[in-house]
LUMNU-623369 format. One record per residue (C-alpha): residue number from 1; residue in three letters; chain; x, y, z. Coordinates in pm, whole numbers, plus 32768, in hexadecimal, padded with zeros to 4 digits. Example, Ala and Ser with C-alpha at 12.3 -4.5 7.8 and 13.67 -1.06 7.14 Angstrom:
2
   k   r c east north   up
   1 ALA A 84CE  7E3E 830C
   2 SER A 8557  7F96 82CA
% end
This chain:
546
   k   r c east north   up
   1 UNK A A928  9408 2BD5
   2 UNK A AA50  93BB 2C8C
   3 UNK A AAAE  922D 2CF7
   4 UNK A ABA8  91A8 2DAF
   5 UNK A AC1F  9068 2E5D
   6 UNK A AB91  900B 2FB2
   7 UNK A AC8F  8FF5 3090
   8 UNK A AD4A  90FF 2FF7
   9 UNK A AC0F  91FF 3045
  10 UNK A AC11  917F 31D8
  11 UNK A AD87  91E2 31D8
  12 UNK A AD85  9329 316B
  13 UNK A AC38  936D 3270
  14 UNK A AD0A  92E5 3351
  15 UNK A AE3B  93B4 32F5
  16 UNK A AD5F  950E 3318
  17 UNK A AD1B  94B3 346A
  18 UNK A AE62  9451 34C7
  19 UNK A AED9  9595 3456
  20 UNK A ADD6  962A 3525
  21 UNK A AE0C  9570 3653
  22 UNK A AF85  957E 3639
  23 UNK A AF73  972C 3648
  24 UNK A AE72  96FA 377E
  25 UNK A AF41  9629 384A
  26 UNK A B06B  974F 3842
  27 UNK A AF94  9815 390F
  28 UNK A AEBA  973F 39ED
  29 UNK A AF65  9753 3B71
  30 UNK A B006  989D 3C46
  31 UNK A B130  984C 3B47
  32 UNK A B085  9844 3A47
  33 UNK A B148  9901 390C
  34 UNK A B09E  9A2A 3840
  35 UNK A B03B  9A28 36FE
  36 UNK A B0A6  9B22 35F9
  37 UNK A AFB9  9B31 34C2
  38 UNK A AFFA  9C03 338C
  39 UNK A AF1E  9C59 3281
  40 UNK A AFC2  9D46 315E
  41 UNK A AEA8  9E45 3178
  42 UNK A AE99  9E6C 32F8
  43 UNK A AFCC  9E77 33FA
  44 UNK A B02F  9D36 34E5
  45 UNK A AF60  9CCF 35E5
  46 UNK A AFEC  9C26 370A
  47 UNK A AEBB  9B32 379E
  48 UNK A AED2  9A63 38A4
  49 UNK A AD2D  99FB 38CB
  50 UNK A ACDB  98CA 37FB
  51 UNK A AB9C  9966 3785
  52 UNK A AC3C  9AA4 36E3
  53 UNK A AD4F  99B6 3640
  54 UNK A AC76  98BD 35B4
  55 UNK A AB9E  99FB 3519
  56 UNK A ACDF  9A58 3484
  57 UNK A AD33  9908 33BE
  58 UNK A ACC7  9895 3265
  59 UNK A AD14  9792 3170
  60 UNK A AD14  97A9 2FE6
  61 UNK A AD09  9621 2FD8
  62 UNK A ABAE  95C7 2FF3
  63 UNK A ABC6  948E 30A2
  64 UNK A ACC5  94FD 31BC
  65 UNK A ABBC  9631 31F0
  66 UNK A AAC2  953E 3224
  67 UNK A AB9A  94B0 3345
  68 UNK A AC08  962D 33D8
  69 UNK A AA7C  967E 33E7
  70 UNK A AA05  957C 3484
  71 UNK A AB22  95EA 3597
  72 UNK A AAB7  9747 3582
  73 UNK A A948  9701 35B9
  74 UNK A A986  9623 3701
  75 UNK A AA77  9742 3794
  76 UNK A A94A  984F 3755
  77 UNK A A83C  976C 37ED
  78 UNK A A922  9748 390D
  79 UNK A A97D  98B9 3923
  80 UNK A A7ED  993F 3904
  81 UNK A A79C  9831 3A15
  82 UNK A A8CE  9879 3B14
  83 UNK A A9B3  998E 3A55
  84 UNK A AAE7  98B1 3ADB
  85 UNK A AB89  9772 3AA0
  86 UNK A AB5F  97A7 3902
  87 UNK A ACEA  970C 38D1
  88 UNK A AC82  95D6 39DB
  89 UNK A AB53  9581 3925
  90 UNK A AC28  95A2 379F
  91 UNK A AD2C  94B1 383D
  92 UNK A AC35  93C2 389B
  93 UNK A AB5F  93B7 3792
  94 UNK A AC5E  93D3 3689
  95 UNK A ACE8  9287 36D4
  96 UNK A ABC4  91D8 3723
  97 UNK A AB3D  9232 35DB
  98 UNK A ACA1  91C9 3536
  99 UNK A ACB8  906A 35DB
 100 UNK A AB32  901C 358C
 101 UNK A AB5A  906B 3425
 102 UNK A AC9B  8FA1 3415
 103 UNK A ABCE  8E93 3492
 104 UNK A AA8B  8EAE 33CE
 105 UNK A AB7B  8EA8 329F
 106 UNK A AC1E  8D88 32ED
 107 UNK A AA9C  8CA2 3316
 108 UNK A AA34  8D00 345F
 109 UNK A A8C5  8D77 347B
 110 UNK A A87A  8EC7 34C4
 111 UNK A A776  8E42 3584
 112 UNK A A802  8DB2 367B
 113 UNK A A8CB  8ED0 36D0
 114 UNK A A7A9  8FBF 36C8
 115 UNK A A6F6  8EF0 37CD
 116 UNK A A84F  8E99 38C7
 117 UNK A A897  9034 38CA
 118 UNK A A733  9076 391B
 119 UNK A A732  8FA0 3A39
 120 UNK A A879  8FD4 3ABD
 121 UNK A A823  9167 3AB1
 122 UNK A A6ED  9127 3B78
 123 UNK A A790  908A 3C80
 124 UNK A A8BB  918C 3C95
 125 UNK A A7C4  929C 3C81
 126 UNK A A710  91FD 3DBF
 127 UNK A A84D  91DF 3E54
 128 UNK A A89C  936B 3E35
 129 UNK A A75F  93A6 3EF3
 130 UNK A A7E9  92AE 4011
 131 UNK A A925  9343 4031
 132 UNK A A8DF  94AC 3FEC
 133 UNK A A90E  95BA 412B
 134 UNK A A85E  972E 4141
 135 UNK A A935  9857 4143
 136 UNK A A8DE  98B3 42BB
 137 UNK A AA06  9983 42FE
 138 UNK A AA67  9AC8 42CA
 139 UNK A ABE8  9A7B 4290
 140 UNK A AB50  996C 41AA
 141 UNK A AAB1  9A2D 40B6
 142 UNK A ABED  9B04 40BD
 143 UNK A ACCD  99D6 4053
 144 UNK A AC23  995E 3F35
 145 UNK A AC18  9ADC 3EBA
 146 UNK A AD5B  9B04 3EBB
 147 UNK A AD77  99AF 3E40
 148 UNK A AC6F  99C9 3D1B
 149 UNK A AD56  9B1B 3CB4
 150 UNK A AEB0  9A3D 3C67
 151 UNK A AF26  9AB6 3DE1
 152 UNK A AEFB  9C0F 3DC5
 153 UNK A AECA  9C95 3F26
 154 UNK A AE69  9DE7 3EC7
 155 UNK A AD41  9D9F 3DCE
 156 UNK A ACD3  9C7F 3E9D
 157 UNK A ACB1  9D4F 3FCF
 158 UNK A ABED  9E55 3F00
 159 UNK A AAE7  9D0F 3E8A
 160 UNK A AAD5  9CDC 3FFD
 161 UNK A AA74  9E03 4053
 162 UNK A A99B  9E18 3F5F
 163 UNK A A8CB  9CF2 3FB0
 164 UNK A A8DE  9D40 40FD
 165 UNK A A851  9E91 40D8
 166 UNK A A726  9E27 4006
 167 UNK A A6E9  9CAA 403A
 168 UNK A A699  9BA7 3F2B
 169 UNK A A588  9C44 3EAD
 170 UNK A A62A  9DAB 3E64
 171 UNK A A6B8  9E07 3D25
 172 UNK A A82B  9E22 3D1E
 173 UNK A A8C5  9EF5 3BC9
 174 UNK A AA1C  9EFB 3B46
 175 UNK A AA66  A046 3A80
 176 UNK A ABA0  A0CA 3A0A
 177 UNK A AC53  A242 3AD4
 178 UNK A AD57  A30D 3A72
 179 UNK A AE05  A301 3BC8
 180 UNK A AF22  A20A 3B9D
 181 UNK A AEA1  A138 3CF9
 182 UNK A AD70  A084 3D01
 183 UNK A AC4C  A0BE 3E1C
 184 UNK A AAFB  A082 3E5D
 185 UNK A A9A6  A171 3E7B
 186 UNK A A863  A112 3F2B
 187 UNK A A72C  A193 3EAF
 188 UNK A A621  A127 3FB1
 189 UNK A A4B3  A129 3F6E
 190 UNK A A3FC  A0F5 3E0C
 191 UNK A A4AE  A19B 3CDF
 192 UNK A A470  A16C 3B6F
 193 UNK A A4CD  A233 3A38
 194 UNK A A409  A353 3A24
 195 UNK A A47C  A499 3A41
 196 UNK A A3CA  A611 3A4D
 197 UNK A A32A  A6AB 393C
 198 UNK A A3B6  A7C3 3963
 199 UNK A A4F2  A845 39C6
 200 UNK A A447  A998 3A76
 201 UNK A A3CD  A897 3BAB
 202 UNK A A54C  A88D 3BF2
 203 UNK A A590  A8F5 3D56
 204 UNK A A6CB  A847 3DB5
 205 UNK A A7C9  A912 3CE5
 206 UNK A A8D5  A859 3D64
 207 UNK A A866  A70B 3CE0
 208 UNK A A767  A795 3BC0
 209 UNK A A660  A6BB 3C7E
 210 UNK A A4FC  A728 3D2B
 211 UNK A A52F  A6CA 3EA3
 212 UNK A A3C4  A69E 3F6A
 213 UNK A A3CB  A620 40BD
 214 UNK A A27A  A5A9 416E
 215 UNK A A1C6  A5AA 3FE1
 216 UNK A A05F  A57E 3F5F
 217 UNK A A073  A474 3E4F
 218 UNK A 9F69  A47D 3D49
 219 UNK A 9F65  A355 3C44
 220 UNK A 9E67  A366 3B0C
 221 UNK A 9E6E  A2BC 39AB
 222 UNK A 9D8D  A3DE 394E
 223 UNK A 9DF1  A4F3 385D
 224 UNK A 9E19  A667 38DA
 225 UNK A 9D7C  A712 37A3
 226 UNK A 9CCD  A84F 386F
 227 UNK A 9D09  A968 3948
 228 UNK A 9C1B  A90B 3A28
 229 UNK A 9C92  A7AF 3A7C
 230 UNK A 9DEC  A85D 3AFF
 231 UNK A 9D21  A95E 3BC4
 232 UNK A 9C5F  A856 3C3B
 233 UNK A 9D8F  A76A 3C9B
 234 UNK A 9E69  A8A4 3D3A
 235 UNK A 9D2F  A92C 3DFA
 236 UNK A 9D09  A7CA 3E9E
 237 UNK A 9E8E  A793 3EEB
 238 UNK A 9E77  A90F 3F82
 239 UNK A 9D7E  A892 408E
 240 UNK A 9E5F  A79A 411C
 241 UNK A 9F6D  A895 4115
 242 UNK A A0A4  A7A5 4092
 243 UNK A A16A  A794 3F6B
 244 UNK A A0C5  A6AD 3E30
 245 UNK A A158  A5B7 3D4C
 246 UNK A A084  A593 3C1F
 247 UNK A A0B4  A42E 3B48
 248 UNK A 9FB0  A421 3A35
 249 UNK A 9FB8  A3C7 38B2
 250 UNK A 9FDC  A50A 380A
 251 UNK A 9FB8  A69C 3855
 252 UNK A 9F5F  A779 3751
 253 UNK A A025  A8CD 3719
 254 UNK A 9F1C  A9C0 37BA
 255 UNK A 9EFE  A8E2 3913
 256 UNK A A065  A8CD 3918
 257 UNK A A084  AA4A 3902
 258 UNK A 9F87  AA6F 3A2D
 259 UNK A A06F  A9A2 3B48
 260 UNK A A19E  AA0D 3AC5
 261 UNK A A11F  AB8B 3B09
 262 UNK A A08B  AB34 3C44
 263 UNK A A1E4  AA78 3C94
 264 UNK A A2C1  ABCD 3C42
 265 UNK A A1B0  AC84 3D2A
 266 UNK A A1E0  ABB6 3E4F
 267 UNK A A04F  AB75 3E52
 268 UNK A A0AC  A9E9 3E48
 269 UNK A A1D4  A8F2 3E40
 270 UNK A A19E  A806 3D34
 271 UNK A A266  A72A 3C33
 272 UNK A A1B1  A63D 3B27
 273 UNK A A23B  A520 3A5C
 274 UNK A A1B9  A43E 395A
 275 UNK A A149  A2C6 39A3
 276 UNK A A25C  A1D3 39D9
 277 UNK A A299  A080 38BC
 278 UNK A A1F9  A040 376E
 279 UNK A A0AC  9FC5 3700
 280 UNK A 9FC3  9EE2 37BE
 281 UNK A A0D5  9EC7 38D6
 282 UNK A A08D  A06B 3927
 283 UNK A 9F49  A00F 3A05
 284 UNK A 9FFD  9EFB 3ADB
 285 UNK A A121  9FC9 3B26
 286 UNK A A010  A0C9 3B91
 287 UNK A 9F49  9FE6 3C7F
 288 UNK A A0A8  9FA9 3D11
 289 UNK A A0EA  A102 3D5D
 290 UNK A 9FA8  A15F 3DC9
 291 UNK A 9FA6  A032 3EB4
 292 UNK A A101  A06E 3F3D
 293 UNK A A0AE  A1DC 3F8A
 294 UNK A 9F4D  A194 3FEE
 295 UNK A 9EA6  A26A 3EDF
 296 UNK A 9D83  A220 3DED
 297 UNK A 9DC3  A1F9 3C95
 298 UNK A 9CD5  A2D2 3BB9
 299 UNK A 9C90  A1F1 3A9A
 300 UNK A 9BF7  A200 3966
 301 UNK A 9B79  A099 399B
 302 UNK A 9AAB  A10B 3AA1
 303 UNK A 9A1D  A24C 3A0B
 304 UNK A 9AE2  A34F 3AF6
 305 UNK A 9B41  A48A 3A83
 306 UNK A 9C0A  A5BC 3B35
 307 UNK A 9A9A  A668 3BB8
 308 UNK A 9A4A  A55D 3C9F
 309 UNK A 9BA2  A5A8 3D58
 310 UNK A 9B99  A586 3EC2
 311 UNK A 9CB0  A5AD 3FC2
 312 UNK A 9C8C  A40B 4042
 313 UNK A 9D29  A3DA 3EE3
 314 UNK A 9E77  A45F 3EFA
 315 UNK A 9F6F  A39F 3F82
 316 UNK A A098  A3F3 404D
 317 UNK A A201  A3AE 404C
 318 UNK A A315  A428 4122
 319 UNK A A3F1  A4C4 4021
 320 UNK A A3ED  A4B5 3EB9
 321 UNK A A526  A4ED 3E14
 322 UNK A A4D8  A54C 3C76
 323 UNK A A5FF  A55A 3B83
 324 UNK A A5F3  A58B 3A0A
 325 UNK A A5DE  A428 39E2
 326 UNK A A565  A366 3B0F
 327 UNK A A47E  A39F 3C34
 328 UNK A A4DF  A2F4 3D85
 329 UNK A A3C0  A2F4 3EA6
 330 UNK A A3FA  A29A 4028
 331 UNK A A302  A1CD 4089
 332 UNK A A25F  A1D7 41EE
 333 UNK A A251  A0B3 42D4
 334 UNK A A0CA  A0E7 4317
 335 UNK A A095  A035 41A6
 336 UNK A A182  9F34 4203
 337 UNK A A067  9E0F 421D
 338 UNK A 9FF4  9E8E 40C2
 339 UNK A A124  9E83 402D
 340 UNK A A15A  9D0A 409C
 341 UNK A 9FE6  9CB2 402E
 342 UNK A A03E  9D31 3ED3
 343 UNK A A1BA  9C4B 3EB9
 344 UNK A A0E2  9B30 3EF4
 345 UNK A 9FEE  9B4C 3E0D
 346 UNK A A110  9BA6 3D1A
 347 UNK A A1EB  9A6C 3D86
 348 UNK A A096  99B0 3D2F
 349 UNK A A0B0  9A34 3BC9
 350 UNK A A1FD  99E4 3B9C
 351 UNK A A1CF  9886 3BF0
 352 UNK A A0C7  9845 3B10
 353 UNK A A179  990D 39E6
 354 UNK A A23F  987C 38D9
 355 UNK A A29B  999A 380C
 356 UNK A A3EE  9A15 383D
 357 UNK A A3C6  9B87 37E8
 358 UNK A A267  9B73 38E3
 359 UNK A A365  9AC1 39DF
 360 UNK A A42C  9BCB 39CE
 361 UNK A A371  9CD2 39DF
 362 UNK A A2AE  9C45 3B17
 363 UNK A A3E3  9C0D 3BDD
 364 UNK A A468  9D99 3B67
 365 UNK A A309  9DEA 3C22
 366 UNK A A33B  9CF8 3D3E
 367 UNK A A4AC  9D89 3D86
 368 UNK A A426  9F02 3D76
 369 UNK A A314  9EB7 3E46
 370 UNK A A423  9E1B 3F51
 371 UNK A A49A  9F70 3FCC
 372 UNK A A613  9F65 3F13
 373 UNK A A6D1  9FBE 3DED
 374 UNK A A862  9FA8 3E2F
 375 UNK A A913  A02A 3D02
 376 UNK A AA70  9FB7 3CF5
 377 UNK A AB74  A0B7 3C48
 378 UNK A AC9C  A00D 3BA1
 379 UNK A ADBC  A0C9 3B7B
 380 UNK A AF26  A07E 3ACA
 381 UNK A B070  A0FA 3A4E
 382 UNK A B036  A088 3925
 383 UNK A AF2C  A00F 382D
 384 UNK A AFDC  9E94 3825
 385 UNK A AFD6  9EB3 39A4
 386 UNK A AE6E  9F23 39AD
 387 UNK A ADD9  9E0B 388B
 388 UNK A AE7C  9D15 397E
 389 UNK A ADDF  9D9C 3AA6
 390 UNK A AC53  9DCC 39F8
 391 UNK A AC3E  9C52 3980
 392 UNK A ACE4  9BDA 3AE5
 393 UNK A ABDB  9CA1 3BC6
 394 UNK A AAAB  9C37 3AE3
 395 UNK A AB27  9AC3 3B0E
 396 UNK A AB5A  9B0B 3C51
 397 UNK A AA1B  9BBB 3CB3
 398 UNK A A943  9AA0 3BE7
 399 UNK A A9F1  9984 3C99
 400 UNK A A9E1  9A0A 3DF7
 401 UNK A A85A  9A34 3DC4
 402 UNK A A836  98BE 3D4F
 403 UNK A A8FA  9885 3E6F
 404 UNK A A814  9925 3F88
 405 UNK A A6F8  9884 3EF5
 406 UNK A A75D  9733 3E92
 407 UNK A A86D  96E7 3FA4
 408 UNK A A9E8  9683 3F45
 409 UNK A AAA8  955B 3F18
 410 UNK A AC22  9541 3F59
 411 UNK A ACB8  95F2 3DF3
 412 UNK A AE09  95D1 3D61
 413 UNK A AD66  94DB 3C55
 414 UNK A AD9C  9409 3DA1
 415 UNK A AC32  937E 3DB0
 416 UNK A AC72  92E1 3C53
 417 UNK A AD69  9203 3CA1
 418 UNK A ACCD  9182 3DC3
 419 UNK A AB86  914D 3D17
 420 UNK A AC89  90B9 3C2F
 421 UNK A AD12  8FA1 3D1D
 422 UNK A AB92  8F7E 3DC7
 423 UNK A AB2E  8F1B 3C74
 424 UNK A AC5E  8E22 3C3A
 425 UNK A ABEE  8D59 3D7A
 426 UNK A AAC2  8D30 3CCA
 427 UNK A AB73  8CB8 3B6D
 428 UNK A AC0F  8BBF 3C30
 429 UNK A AAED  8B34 3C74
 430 UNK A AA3E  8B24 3B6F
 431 UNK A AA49  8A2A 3A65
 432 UNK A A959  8A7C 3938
 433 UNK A AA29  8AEE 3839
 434 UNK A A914  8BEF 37DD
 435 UNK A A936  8CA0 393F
 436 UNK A AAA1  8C83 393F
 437 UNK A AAF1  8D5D 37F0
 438 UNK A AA6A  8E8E 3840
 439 UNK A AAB2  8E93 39C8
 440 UNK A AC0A  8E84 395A
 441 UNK A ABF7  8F85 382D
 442 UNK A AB6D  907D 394B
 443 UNK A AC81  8FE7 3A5B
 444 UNK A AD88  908B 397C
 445 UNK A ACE8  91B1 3903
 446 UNK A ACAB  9219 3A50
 447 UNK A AE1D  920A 3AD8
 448 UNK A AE6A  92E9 39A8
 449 UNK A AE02  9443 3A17
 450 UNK A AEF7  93FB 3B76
 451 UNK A B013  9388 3A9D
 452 UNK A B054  94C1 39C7
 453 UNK A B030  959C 3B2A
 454 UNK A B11A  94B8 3BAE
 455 UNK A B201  94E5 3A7E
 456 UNK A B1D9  9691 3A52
 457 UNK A B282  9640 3BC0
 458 UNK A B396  956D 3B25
 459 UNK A B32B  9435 3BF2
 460 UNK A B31D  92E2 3B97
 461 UNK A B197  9299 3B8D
 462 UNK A B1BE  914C 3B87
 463 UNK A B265  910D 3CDD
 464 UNK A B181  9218 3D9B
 465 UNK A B014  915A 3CF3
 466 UNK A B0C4  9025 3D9D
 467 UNK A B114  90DD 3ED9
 468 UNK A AFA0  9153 3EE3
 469 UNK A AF0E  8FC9 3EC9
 470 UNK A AE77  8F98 4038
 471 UNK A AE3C  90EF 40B1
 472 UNK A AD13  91A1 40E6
 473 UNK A AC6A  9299 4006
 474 UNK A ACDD  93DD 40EB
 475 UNK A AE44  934D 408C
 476 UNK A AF06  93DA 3F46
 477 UNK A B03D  9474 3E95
 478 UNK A B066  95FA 3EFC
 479 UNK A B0F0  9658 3DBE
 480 UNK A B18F  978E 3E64
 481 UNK A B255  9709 3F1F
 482 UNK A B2C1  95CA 3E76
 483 UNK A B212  94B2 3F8D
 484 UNK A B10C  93F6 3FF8
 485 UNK A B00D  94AD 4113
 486 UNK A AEA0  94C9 418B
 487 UNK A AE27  9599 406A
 488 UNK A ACEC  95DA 412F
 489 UNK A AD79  9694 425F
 490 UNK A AE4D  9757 4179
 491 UNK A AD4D  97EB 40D3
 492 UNK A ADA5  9747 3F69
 493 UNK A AC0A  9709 3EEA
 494 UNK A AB5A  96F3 3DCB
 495 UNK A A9E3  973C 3D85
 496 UNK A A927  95D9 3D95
 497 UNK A A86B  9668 3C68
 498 UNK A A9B8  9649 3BAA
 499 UNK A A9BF  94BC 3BEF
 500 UNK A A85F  94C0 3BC0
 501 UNK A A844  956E 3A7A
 502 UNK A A97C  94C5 39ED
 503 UNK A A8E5  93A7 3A15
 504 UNK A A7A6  93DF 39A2
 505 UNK A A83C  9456 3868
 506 UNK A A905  9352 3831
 507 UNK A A7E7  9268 386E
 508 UNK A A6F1  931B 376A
 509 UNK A A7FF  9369 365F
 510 UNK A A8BA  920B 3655
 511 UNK A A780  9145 35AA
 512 UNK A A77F  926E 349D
 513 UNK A A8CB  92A6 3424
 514 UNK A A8FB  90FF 3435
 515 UNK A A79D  907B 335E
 516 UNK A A7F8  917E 3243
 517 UNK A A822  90CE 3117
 518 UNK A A849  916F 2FDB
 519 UNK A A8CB  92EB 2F92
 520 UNK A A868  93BA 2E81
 521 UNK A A955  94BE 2E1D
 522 UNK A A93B  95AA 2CEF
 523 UNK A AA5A  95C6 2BF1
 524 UNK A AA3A  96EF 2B7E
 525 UNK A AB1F  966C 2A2B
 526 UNK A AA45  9558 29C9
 527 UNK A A8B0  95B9 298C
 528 UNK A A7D5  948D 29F5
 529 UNK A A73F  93FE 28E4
 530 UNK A A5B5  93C0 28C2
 531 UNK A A55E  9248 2937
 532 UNK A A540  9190 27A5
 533 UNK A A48D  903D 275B
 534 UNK A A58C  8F69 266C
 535 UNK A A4EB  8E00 2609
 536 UNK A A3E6  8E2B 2727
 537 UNK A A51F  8E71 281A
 538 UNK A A51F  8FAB 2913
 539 UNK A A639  9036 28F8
 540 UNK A A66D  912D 2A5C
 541 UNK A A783  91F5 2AB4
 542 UNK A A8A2  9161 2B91
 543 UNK A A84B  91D4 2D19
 544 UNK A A987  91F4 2E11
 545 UNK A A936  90BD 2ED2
 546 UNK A A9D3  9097 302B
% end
């Protein structure tokens, strides 16, 4: 096994996230600098999101990795939570962690700090919550789009349209088009990826899709294995005179056969696909459709089968729209109160679940079941121009949704340095040592993230924090253009989830990363010898002791 000096192991952790930190700070702020990364077996990558850089980073030196991954982990707990922020919360944390390990090396207790940052989170956590405003406005929500995008007006009016169009609880896509300018496509009503079974249903040639306005909807976990279950199903649709959509689990080759003949005939319009998501999930996507269309689902759970058919079980939509790969219905207002009564009982689920695929897949439900899916279509000169643009709008997108649900807080790294000077009014006050330490490890740690925007500006950081001493919290440094304004009238925000989660983080991960004492590396040039008794003395392998 490997050993090594104390104090030498806490400087090289610190040194990886340094490093890490350092590369971070060149891009936080609207001028921040770009990041070019070069591996020999792929071409450069020009990155400007903290997230994708940090992903990009690694360390041969075991010790300095240590350091880098603790920094990567906080910027992806921040980026899953909010999607924005990642190069704030790196700053921060970075040299928090680097001061506190300075000082647990030099005889301070770890515990002591563990127990100041706690409290001193809680009560600038509490503190978000007091100062924290709703995104009421319409030109609001466009500002911290654009904003949340680096400033670009075009892809931040697209996110604003977006939410706009389908509300908090729609589901908003970024995908890539050929077309070298960027838009954005509303698909209203319920869609999921499911497309025909066959491509003879096609009657849209134009658009290879199968086009149904005023449709029967059908939905059945059942197998189609006989004849006589299509007749059955196409005899009943007949009655009611309208075209059918069938959704069930699987058709068989002879039943297929009979609707698409009776399709080429003209006897009945009618276009089947197979049962939407995998596994256990199938049946709850199919109680959502059937409830959002007001049809009954014929289920094997309740012993149904395609002979007790009856025309109160179809459901009706006002146009399907089937491609080859998804199936978009438009849903009619009369199952509105259904529709709502369902989200509910959904939103129920998702507060009492703590699995994160189960959380995931309840909210995909929740936003389908909301009426929207915006996709938006980025498009680009050039493939550096268009990687630039895809992590921007996905920061973008995440951070304005924190931001309608959580409320802002003035941005700009702004709020920092004034919790930063709240908390020194407090320091000078206090006078346990014990209290003082690690108030003032977090004063300085949280004027950091401010200082390097300040600096990507070419300002002097120093003279603006002292400027900012007195003012209130609306009050900070516009970056672009080089003075000091009301942040919060300009439209300069930040999620408070960002505050909220950086703090959290640095709250939980501090006490970890500080009480570790000892380090056990493998040398791959030295095999560890078996633990021998000489004279009645055990005689154990060295351990990297920290």
């Amino acid at each position: 096994k490997n050993s090594m000096y104390k104090s030498r192991n806490i400087d090289q952790i610190k040194k990886g996230m340094n490093r890490t930190s350092k590369i971070l700070s060149l891009t936080i702020g609207p001028r921040g600098k770009n990041i070019v990364i070069w591996n020999k077996s792929e071409s450069p990558i020009i990155l400007n999101d903290g997230t994708s850089i940090v992903n990009k980073l690694s360390n041969v030196n075991f010790n300095e990795y240590i350091g880098q991954y603790i920094i990567k982990e906080v910027v992806h707990n921040v980026n899953n939570s909010v999607g924005d922020g990642t190069s704030t919360t790196g700053i921060l944390v970075g040299d928090l962690l680097q001061n506190g390990l300075s000082l647990v090396n030099s005889g301070y207790k770890y515990q002591n700090i563990s127990e100041g940052l706690k409290k001193i989170c809680y009560l600038l956590i509490k503190k978000i919550n007091n100062i924290a405003w709703p995104l009421t406005k319409n030109n609001d929500i466009l500002k911290i789009a654009i904003n949340s995008t680096g400033g670009d007006i075009n892809l931040g009016a697209l996110l604003y349209q977006a939410f706009t169009k389908v509300g908090i609880n729609g589901m908003i896509n970024v995908e890539t088009t050929n077309n070298k300018y960027s838009n954005l496509v509303i698909n209203a009503g319920f869609q999921f990826d499911r497309g025909y079974v066959s491509h003879k249903f096609i009657n849209n040639f134009d658009t290879s899709s199968c086009d149904y306005n005023d449709c029967l909807i059908l939905v059945s976990d059942l197998e189609l294995n006989t004849v006589d279950d299509a007749v059955v199903i196409m005899q009943t649709a007949m009655k009611i005179g309208k075209p059918l959509l069938l959704i069930t689990e699987k058709i068989q080759k002879k039943p297929l056969i009979t609707f698409i003949n009776n399709y080429i005939k003209n006897k009945i319009q009618i276009t089947a696909v197979k049962i939407p998501s995998f596994g256990k999930y199938r049946k709850a996507v199919l109680q959502d459709i059937a409830i959002a269309t007001g049809a009954e689902l014929l289920s094997k759970d309740k012993g149904s089968s395609f002979k007790q058919l009856q025309p109160s079980f179809f459901g009706n939509v006002k146009k399907c729209t089937v491609t080859r790969s998804s199936c978009t219905l438009i849903i009619r207002n009369k199952y509105k109160a259904s529709i709502m009564k369902r989200i509910k009982f959904l939103e129920n689920q998702l507060i009492d679940n703590e699995s994160t695929y189960e959380t995931s897949f309840i909210s995909e439900r929740i936003a389908k079941l909301s009426g929207g899916v915006a996709v938006i279509q980025i498009g680009a000169h050039s493939d550096v121009e268009l990687n630039d643009k895809l992590l921007r709008i996905e920061d973008a997108k995440n951070a304005t949704f924190a931001a309608l649900t959580k409320g802002v807080i003035t941005g700009g790294a702004t709020s920092f340095v004034h919790f930063a000077n709240l908390l020194h009014c407090y320091f000078i006050m206090l006078h346990i040592i014990n209290e003082k330490i690690p108030m003032n490890l977090l004063i300085n740690s949280l004027k950091k993230p401010g200082e390097h925007i300040i600096k990507n500006s070419e300002n002097n950081s120093h003279l603006i924090h002292r400027d900012l001493v007195g003012y209130p919290f609306e009050i900070g440094f516009d970056s672009n253009f080089n003075c000091i304004a009301n942040l919060a009238s300009e439209g300069i925000s930040d999620p408070s989830m960002l505050f909220f989660s950086s703090l959290n983080t640095l709250s939980k991960i501090a006490p970890v990363l500080l009480s570790v004492k000892m380090l056990l590396t493998k040398n791959k040039n030295i095999k560890m010898s078996a633990v021998k008794v000489d004279d009645g003395v055990l005689r154990i392998p060295k351990l990297l002791n920290m």
